[in-house]
C-alpha positions in Angstrom: -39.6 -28.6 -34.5 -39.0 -27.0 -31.0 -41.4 -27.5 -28.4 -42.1 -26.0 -25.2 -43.3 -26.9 -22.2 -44.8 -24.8 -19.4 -43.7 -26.9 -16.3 -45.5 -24.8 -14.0 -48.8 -26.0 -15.8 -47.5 -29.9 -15.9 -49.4 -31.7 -13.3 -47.7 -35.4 -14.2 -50.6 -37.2 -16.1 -47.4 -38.4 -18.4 -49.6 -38.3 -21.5 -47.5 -36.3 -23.6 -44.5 -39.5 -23.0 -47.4 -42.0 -23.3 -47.8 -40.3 -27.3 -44.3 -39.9 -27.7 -41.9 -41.6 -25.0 -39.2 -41.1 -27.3 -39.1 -37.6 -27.4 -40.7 -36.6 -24.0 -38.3 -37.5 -20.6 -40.9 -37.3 -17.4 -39.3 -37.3 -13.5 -40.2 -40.6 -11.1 -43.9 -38.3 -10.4 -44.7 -38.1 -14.2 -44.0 -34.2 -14.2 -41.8 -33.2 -17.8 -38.4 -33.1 -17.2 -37.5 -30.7 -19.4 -39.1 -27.6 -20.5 -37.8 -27.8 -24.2 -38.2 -30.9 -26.7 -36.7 -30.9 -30.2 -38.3 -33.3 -32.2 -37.0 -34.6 -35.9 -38.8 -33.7 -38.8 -40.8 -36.8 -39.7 -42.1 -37.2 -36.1 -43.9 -33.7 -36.3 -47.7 -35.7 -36.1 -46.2 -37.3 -32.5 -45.4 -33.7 -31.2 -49.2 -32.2 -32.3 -50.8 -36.1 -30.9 -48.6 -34.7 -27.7 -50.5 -31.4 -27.8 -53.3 -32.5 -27.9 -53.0 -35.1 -24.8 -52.2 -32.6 -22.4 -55.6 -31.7 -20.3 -53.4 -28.7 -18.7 -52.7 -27.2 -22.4 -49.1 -26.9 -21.2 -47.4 -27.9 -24.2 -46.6 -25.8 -27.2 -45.3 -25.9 -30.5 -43.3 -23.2 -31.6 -43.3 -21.4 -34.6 -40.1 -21.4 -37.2 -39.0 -18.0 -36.2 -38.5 -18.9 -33.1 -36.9 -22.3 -32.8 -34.4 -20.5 -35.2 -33.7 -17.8 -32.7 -33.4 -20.2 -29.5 -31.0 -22.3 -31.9 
């Protein structure tokens, strides 16, 4: 499952790595590092827990089509 991160929105509350520290990295500030996460199938409920943390809506998940075309 690809998802996507808007890092312009990110304003550091770190709750998307305190849901998932495993597949979210977060800078010294607690801003996302990166603006794309991969995460295994099995761990799909941890990536829509992460979307739902986020008060600043600025992660997404993708859809099929496109993780396949980014891939």
């Amino acid at each position: 499952m690809l998802v996507t991160i808007d890092l312009d929105k990110c304003a550091g509350h770190a709750r998307c790595y305190a849901v998932a520290a495993e597949y979210f990295d977060i800078d010294d500030d607690g801003y996302a590092a990166a603006a794309r996460v991969i995460v295994p199938e099995g761990a799909e409920n941890l990536a829509i827990e992460a979307v739902a943390a986020c008060p600043e809506r600025a992660i997404q998940i993708c859809e099929a089509s496109e993780e396949s075309k980014s891939a």
